[in-house]
N, C-alpha and C positions, 0 to 999 in steps of 0.2 A: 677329605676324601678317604683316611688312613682309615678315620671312626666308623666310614659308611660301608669300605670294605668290610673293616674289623666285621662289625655286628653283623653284617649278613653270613660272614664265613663263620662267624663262632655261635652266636646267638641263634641263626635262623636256621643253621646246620641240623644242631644240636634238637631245636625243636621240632625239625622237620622229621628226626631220627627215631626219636619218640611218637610221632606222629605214625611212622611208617612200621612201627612193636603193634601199634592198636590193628592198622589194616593187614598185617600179614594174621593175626590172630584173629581176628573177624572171617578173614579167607578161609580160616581153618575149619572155621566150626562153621560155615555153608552161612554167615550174616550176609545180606545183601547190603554192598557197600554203594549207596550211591554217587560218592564223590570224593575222588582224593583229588586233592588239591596242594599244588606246590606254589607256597606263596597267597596271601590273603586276597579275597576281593578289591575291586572289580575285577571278571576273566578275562582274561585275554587272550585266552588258546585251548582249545581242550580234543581231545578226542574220543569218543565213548566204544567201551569193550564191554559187551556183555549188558550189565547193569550201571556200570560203572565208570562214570562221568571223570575223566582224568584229565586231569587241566592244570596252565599253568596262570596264574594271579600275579596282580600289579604287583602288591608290597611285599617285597620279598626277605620276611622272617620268619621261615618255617612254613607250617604247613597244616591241613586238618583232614581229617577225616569225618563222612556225613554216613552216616548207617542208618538204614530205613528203622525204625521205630523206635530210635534210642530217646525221643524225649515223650517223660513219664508225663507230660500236661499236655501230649496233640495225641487227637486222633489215632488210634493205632485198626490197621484192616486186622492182627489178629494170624499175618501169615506167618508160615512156620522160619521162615529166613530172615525173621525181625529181631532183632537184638532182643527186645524186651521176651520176646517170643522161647529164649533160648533156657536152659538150665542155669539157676543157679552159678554152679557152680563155672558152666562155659562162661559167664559172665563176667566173673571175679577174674579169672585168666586172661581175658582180652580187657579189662580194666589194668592190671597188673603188668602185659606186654608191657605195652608204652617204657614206665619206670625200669622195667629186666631189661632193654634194647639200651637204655641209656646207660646202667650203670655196666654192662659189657664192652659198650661202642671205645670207653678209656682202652681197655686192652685190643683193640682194632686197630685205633689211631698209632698207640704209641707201640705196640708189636710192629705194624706197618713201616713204620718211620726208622724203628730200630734196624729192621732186617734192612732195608733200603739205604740207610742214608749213616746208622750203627751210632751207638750207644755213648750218651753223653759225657765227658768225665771232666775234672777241673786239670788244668793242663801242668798245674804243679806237678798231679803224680807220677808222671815221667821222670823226674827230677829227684835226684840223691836225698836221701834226708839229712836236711842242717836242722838247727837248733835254731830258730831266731827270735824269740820271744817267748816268755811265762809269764803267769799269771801270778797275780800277790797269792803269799801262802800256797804257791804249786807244789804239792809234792815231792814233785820229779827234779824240782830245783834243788832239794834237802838231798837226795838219792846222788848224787855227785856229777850227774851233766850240768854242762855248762853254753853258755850264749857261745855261737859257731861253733861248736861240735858237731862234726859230722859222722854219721851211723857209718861206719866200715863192716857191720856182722852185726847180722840180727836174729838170734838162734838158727847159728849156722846158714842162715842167708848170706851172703858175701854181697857187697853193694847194694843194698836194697833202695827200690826209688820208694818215694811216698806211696803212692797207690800198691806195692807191695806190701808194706808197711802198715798199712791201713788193711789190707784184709788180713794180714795174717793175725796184727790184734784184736779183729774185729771176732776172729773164730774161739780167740782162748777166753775160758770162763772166768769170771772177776777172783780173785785170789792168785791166778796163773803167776808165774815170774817171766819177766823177758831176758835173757842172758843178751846184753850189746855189748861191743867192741865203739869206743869212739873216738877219733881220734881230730886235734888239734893243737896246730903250730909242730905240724911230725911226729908230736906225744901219742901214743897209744894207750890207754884205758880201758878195763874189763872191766864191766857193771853188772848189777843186778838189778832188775827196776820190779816192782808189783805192778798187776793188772787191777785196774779197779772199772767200775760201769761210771764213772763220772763223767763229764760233759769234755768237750774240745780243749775248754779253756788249762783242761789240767788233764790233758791227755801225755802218755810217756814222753814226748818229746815235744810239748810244748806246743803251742799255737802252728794254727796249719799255713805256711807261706803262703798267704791270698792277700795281695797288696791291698790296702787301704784307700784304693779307688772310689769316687763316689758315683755312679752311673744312671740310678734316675733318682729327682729329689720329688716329691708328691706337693705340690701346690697348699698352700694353705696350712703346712705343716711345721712343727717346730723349726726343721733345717732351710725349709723355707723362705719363713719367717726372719732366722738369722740371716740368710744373705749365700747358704750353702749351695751350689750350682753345678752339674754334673761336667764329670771328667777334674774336679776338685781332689786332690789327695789330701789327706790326713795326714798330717806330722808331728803332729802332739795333741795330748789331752789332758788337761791341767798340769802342763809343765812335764809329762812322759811322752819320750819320745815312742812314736808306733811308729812299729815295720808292717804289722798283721789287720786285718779288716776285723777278726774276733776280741780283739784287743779293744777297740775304737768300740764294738760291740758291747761287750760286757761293760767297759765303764758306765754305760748309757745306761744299762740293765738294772746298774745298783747304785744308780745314781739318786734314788729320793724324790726325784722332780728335781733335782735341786740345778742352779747354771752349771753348765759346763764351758770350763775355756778351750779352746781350739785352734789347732796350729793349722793355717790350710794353704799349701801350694799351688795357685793357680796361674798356668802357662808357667812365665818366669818371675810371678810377683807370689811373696812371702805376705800372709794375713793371718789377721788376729780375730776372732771370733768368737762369741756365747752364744749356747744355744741351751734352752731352757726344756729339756724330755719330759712329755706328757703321759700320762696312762693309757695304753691301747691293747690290743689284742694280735699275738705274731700267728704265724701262718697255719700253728698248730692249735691257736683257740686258745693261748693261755695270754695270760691278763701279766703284762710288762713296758716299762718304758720305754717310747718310743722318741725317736726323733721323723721320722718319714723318708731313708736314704735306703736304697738298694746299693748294694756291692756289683762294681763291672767284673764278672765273669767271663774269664779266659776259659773258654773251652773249647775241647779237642772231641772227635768221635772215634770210637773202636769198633769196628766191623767185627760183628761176633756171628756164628752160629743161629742157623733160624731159634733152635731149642734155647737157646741160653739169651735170643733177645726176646725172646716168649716170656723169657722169668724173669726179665728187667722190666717187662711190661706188666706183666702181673704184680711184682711187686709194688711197683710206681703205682700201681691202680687199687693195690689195699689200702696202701699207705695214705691215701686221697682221700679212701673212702674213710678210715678211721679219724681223719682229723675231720672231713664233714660231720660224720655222724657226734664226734667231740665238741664241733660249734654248735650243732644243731643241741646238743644235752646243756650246753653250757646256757645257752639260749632261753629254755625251759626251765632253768633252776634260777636264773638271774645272774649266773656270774658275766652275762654276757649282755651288753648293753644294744636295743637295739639299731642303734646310733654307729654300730662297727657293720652291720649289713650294707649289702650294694643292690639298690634296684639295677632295673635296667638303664636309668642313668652312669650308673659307674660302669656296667660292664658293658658301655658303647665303649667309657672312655680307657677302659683296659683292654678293649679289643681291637680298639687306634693304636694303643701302643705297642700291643704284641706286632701286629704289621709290621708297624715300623723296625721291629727288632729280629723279626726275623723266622723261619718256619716251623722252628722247634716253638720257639714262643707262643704260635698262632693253636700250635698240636695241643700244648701244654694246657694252656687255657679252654679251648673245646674239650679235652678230658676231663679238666674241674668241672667248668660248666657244665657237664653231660652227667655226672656225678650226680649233684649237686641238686639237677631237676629229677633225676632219678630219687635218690631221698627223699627229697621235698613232697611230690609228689604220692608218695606214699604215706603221708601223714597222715591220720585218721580226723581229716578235714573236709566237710563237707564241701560237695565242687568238686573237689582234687579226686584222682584215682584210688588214692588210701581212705577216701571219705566215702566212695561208691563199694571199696570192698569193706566196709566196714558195716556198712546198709546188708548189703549182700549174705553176710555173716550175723548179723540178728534177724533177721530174717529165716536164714536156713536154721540158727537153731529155735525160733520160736514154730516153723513149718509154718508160717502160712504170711501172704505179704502185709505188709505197715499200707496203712491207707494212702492213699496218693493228698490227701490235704497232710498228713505229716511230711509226706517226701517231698510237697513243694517246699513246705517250712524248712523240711532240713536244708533244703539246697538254697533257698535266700538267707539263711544264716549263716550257709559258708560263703555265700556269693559276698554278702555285706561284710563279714569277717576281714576277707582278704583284700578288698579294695580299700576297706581303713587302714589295715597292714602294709598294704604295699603304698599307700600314699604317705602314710608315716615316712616307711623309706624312703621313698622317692624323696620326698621332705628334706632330711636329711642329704640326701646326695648332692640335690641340688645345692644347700646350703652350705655346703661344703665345696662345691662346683665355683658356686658365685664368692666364697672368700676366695678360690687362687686366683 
């Protein structure tokens, strides 16, 4: 039932949203819409305004839009309120809605949610900053802090929590110095630490306190495979003891493929495990060892200012779109197998799972996904909206239109294109469905 929700709230949302970019821009420029429809055939309810047949449909994933004269192979009377009928360039525009409605709708939801319900953080950063872990050859380990040291002054900060901590390093430029105060066992210590752009693992004060929780394990996956099972903690990794989830991380990261041994606390029994990381691709499109375990995040919310959860939306919404448009390149060049894509098989099964976990989950996911069809869709692919402005654009500049036996070919070339494509995927999905 979780899946059936999921994909209607995320999936059918999402497309109905894009759906409803095409009809507000059809409105604009006087297209005579004949039917918006929320939910696919058969009807089941509609009510007619004007021209326009407004109804609600059995299968409810989205939604379509029917505009009198939009297909180039029927009949057209030739009136001036016919899509086909229209400029150019009014064309490209209501092709283009759709895609613009999706990749804005991210900053709606997650603006929305932020001002309502206020802004995610990890619940450490309330919390003083200790020391509880470094990475082999950290720096910051050479530089004279040590395991529990706790920050007392952090350029003139007095008690700084993490999330303090965290922005104030986040503003200084790589070369910067941090003047700390640290103190352990009563001892006081004045340091000097360098600022450099490197990753968490060798951030100034060492891995960030996020237990080693394991909170979902993905079916058919190395951790899987081993025997790993959520709500498992992590207590060693070949023979090192971890406090930190980045820890447990990175070993995996620079592991080779090679086995890993594993220390795992579950309930009140002590286990011994291997698990052997696979090649995969992490959330930002790069190509890294994987095991298949998510980290249980503790999180907390801060009620912030309408303006300042505006620009946690916004950035959340570039950040999204730069790693889509980073899988979609990676994609295209081959660093990216397409064996890591999710038809709409996986994102039933990610949209069961966001349900289950909760309303941030459910936002978060519909922002990707709305993303996601918003790019996509812009692809200079026949069929798709970036394939119709793309006609539209050899066209305007050759002046004068492409015969209609080319524009059926073009459009059976993307139609056939994509349903090889997307059965590939689906392919995969499944096959990956039926090993968990």
């Amino acid at each position: 039932m979780s899946t059936l929700i999921g994909i209607i709230l995320v999936l059918g949302t999402m497309i109905l949203v894009h759906e409803i970019g095409h009809f507000i821009a059809a409105k604009l420029f006087g297209v005579r819409v004949e039917v918006f429809s929320v939910g696919f055939p058969p009807r089941l309810w509609g009510i007619r305004r004007g021209d326009t047949d407004y109804r609600i449909s059995a299968i409810p994933l989205g939604g379509y839009v029917k505009m009198a004269g939009d297909n180039i192979s029927e009949e057209r009377s030739g009136a001036p309120d016919e899509f086909l009928s229209k400029p150019r360039w009014q064309r490209a525009i209501i092709a283009f809605a759709g895609p613009a409605v999706n990749l804005v709708m991210p900053l709606v939801l997650l603006g929305g949610y932020f001002i309502a319900v206020g802004v995610p953080y990890h619940s450490f950063e309330d919390h003083s900053v200790e020391v509880v872990a470094f990475a082999k050859n950290s720096r910051t380990a050479t530089e004279g802090l040590k395991l529990g040291d706790r920050i007392t002054e952090l350029n003139g900060l007095k008690n700084p929590t993490w999330g303090k901590a965290l922005s104030l390093v986040s503003e200084l430029p790589p070369g910067s110095e941090l003047h700390v105060v640290a103190e352990k066992d009563g001892a006081r210590r004045s340091l000097t630490l360098p600022v450099t752009n490197s990753p968490e693992s060798d951030w100034p004060f060492g891995y960030w306190p996020i237990p080693p929780v394991i909170d979902r394990v993905e079916p058919g996956m190395p951790a899987y495979r081993a025997g790993l099972r959520q709500n498992d903690v992590v207590t060693s990794v070949n023979g090192q003891p971890i406090v930190s989830w980045s820890q447990f991380v990175d070993v995996i990261r620079h592991s080779d493929g090679k086995p890993v041994a594993l220390g795992i606390r579950r309930e009140n029994q002590d286990l011994s495990l291997q698990v052997t990381p696979q090649r995969g691709v992490n959330e930002r499109g790069e190509a890294t060892y994987q095991v298949g375990v998510l980290v249980k995040e503790d999180t907390a919310y801060r009620r912030e200012g309408v303006s300042h959860s505006l620009d946690f939306a916004l950035s959340a919404t570039v950040n999204i779109t730069r790693q889509t448009l980073g899988v979609v390149e990676k994609l295209f060049t081959g660093k990216l197998s397409i064996r890591q894509l999710q038809s709409v098989v996986g994102i039933a099964h990610e949209s069961g799972l966001a349900v289950k976990e909760g309303s941030f989950q459910v936002i978060s996911l519909m922002a990707l996904l709305s993303i996601n069809l918003g790019i996509l869709n812009l692809l200079p692919i026949p069929i798709l909206d970036g394939g119709h402005i793309l006609l539209l654009a050899i066209e305007g500049s050759m002046r004068r239109d492409l015969s209609l036996a080319f524009k059926e070919r073009f459009v059976q070339v993307g139609f056939v294109f994509l349903v090889v494509f997307l059965s590939i995927v689906m392919y995969f999905d499944v096959t990956r469905l039926a090993g968990r």
